[in-house]
N, C-alpha and C positions, 0 to 999 in steps of 0.2 A: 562350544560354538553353536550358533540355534544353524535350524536345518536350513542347506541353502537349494529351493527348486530351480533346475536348471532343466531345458529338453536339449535331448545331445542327437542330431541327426548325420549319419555317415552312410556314402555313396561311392564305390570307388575310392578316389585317394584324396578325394572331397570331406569337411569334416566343418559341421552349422555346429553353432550354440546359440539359445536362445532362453531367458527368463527376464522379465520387468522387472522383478524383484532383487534377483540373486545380485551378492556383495560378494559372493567368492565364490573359486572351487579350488578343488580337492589340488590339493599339491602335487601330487602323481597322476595326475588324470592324463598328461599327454604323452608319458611311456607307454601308453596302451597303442599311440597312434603313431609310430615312428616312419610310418610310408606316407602320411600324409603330403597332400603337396599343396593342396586351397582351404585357408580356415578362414568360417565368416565369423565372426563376435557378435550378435545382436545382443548385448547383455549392458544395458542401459547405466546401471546403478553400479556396476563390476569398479572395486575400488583397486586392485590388483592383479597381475601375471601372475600364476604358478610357475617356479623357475623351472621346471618342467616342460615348459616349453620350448626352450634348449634343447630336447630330444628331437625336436621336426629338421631331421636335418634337410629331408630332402623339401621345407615348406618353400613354394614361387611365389604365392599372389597371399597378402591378407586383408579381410574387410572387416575395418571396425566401425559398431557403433556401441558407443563406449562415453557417455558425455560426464560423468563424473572424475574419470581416473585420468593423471596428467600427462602425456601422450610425453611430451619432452623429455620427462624421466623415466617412466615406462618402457620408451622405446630401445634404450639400453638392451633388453631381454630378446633385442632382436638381433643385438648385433654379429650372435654368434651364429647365425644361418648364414651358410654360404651359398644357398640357391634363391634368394629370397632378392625377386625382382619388382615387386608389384606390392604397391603399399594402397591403400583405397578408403579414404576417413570418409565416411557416410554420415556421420553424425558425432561430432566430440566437439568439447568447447574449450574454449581460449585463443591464442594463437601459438599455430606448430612452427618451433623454429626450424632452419634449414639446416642450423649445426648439431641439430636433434638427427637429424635424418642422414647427413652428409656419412656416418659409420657405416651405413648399408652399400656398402661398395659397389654389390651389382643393381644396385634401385637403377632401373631406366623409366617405371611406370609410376604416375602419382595420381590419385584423386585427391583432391580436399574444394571445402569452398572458401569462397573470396574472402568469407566471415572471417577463416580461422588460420590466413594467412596475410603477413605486412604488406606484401606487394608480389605480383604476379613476376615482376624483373628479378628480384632481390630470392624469389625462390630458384628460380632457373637459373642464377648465374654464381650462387652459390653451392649448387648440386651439377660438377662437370657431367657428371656418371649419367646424368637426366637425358632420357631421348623423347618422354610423352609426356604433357603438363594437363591432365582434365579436371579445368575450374567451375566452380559451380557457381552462380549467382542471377540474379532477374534481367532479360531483357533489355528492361533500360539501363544497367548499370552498366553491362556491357556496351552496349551503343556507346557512353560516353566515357569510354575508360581505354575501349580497344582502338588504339591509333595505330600509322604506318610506322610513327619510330618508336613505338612499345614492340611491336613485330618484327622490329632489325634489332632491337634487345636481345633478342628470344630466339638467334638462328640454331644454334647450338641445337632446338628440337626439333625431330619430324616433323611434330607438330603440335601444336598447339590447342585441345579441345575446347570448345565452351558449351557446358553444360546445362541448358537454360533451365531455370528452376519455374517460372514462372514466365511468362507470357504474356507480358502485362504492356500491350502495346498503350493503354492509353494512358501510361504514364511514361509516355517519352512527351517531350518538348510539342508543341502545336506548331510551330512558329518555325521552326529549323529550315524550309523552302521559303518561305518569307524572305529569314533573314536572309539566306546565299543569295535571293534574288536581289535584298537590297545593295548588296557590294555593289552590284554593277558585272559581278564576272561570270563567267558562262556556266550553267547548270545542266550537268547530265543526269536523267533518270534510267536506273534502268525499272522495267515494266515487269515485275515478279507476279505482281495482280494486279489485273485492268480493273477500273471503272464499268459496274455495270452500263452498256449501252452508252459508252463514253470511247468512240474510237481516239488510237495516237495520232491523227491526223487533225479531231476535236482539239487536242490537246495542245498540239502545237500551234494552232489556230489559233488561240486564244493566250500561249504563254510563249511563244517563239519572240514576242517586243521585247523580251524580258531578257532570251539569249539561253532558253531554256531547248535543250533539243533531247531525242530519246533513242540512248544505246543500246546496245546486243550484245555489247564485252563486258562480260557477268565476273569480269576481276579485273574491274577498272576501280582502283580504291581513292580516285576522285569524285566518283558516281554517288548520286542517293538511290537506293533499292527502296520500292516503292511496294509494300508487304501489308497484308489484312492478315486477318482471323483466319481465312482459308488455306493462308499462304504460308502461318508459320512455320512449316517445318523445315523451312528453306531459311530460316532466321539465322541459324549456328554458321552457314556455309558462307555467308557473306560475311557476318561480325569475326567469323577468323580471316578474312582477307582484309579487316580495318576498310569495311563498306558500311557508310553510313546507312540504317534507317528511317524510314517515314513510312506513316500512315497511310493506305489507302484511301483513308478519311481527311488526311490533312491534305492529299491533292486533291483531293475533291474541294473542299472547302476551297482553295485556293483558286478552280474556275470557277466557281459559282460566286467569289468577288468579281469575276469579271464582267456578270450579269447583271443587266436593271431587274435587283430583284426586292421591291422595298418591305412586302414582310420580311425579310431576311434580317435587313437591318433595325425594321423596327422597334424602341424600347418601351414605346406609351402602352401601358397596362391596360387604357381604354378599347383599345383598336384588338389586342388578344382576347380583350373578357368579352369583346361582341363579335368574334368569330368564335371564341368556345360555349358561348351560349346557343349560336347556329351549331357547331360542330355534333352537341351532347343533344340537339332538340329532336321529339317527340316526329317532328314531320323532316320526311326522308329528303324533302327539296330544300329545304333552308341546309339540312347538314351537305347535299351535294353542291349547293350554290358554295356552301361557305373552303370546299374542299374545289371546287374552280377558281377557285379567286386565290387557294394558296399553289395550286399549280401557274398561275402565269406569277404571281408574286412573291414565290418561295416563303419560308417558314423560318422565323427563331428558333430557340429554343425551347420557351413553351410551346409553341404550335406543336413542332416536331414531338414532342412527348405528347402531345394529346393525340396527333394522329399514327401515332404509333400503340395509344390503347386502340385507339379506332380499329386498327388492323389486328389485334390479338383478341377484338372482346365486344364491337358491333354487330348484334345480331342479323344485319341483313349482310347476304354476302357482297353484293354487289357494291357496296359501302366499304365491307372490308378489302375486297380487291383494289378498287383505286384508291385506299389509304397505304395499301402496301403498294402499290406503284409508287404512290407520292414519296413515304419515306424513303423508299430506295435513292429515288431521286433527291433530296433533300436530308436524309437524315445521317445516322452513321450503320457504318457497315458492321464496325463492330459490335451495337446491338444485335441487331438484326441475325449474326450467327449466334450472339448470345440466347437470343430469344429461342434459334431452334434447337439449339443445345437445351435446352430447358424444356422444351416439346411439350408448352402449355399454353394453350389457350382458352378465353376466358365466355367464349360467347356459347359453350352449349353449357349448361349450367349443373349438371349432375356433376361435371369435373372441374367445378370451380375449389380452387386451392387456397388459402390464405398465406401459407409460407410459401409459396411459387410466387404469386403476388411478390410478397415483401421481397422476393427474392431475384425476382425480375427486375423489380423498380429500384434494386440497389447498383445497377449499373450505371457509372459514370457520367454518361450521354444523353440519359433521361432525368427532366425533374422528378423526383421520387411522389411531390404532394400530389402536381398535375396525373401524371399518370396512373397512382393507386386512385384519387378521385373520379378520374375518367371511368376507369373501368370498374369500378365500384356502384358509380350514377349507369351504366350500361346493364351491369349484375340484377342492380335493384330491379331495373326496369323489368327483368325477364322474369326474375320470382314474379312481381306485381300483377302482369300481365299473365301468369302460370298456362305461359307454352309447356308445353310436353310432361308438368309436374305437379303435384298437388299439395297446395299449402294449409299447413295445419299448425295452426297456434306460432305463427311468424315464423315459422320453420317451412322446410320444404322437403319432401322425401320421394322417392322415385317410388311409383308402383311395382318395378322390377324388382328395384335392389333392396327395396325396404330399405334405405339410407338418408338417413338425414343429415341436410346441407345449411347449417345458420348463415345468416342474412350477413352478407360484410359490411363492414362500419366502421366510419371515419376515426373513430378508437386507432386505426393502424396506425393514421399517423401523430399520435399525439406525442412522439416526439421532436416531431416537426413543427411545433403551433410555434417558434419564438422565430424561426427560416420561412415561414411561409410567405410563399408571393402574393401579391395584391389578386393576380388575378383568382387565385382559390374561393374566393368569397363569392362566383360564380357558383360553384358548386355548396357552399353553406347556405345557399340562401334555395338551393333545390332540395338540398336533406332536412331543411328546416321543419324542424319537431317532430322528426321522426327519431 
């Protein structure tokens, strides 16, 4: 048999395995370990048990991640631990049945995710012996999975974990206060994250015609929990009381219809391409005129992505402070912690990044062309003008760091050329023949 590398770490009555590689081990390898009481499996490609496992009499909790070998038949090897309470699939594929599991007499504990089981009822209510269920899956899938009578299914646990894998608030629904509001029936928020600079008394002002009022009883599971980027960690404790979600961003959205705000709604290409030819210009009073005019008239969604390079990549600062007041006000929240999670910005130029770029402007919330062009036409500007750097042979290198910074170029987005919006040609017609 070829050689199988495995790393074996033991702690107490703790006992890790670990190799990418490894397809087996030794067949005796767990009479060495007969005290053992917690074994993790990270052994990805592992096609089989040693029946040697059968020695752990005293084993409680195990964690597999184990995505090749088939956990249904496999788990037979388990059946003979009589202290083995705590099962925890980290990574394995297909789906684990529950009459795979049901032999484990004392299992009270399970992890697995949504992926790799039929249904979250169908696991609990065919394992009596179950007291903890911790399911793994995204955000949204919990919002629209986790109900009050999926939770009267499921009395039989403690409780019920949801283990959010991802935090992907901007794929839940847009619309979901919308629509409750269209019923006609009454709307409770509870307020998990305020609206910058947006009191609940704003709030009500503007949506109390609607029948919308705002709670304090944080296990009212007729409530919408109204949650941002800053707020998720508070996600898991509502979606286990079958408390709806929403966005920080979609109540926002939701009073800013209540305002005469006609760039918000505007869709003429004409009206954006000659505020972003003010926004991107050379004289600092045509871009402050054109950033007055989208304060009393709010912003679409192109504007919004332009004034949000504005704010990451405007070499004057007083430019970039009132374009970060504006998006705030206007734009979404979930950038905006995206953006400092990312902790780049684009206007001093020695720390201009190309993968930050791309990697900022892949957020949701911003047009990707507008905003890598915004801040691309800003970039140039500051090589051109060579503030604080000195250019040599279209390159530019700092006298400090001896570092050279190549010139960014609408190359980023040429996989964009067949999506691009009309108004882009703004900006082709200022890189032209360069």
């Amino acid at each position: 048999m070829e050689q199988q590398y495995y790393q074996l770490h033991r702690w107490s009555t703790h006992l890790e395995l670990y190799g990418s590689s490894c397809e087996e081990l030794p067949e005796d390898l767990f009479a060495d370990y007969i005290e053992i009481t917690h074994l993790q499996l990270g052994l990805p490609l592992l096609k089989r048990l040693p029946h040697s496992i059968n020695c752990l009499q005293q084993l409680k909790s195990i964690t597999i991640s184990c995505v090749v070998m088939d956990w249904n038949e496999k788990l037979q090897l388990l059946y003979q631990l009589p202290k083995l309470s705590e099962v925890n699939f980290l990574q394995v594929s297909g789906i684990i049945r529950p009459s795979a599991l049901l032999p484990i007499v004392n299992l009270t504990k399970l992890y697995v995710s949504l992926n790799n089981i039929e249904d979250i009822v169908g696991m609990v209510q065919a394992l009596p012996q179950l007291r903890q269920l911790i399911v793994k899956s995204d955000l949204s899938v919990f919002n629209r999975i986790i109900t009050p009578a999926l939770l009267s299914e499921v009395r039989q646990l403690d409780r019920l974990i949801l283990a959010i894998a991802r935090h992907d608030l901007d794929a839940l629904p847009k619309d979901t206060l919308q629509a409750m509001i269209a019923t006609g029936k009454p709307v409770k928020l509870i307020m998990q994250q305020k609206i910058f600079r947006v009191s609940n008394k704003e709030i009500l002002t503007k949506l109390d015609k609607y029948g919308v009022s705002i709670t304090t009883d944080k296990n009212d599971s007729g409530a919408l929990v109204v949650i941002g980027a800053n707020s998720m960690l508070h996600a898991s404790a509502y979606l286990e009381k079958a408390i709806r979600i929403i966005s920080v961003d979609q109540l926002q959205a939701t009073l800013l219809d209540e305002e005469d705000l006609p760039l918000r709604r505007n869709t003429d290409p004409k009206v954006n391409s000659e505020l972003l030819r003010m926004l991107i210009s050379t004289d600092k009073e045509d871009t402050l005129q054109a950033l007055t005019r989208i304060q009393k008239e709010g912003a679409n969604s192109i504007l919004q992505s332009a004034v949000a390079a504005l704010w990451r990549a405007h070499p004057d600062k007083d430019i970039r402070a009132i374009s970060n007041r504006l998006y705030r006000r206007f734009g979404s929240d979930s950038f905006r912690v995206y953006a400092h999670r990312i902790n780049t910005v684009f206007f001093d130029t020695p720390v201009y990044n190309h993968e930050k770029l791309r990697k900022l402007s892949s957020h949701p919330d911003v047009d990707p062309v507008i905003f890598i062009l915004t801040v691309i036409h800003l970039v140039r500007r500051q090589f051109q003008s060579g503030s604080n750097t000195y250019l040599e042979n279209g390159q530019r290198t700092t006298s400090r760091r001896k570092k050279v910074y190549t010139l960014p170029s609408i190359k980023m987005i040429e996989d964009q050329w067949n999506n691009m919006p009309e108004e882009a040609t703004v900006f082709m017609s200022e890189d032209k023949g360069r």
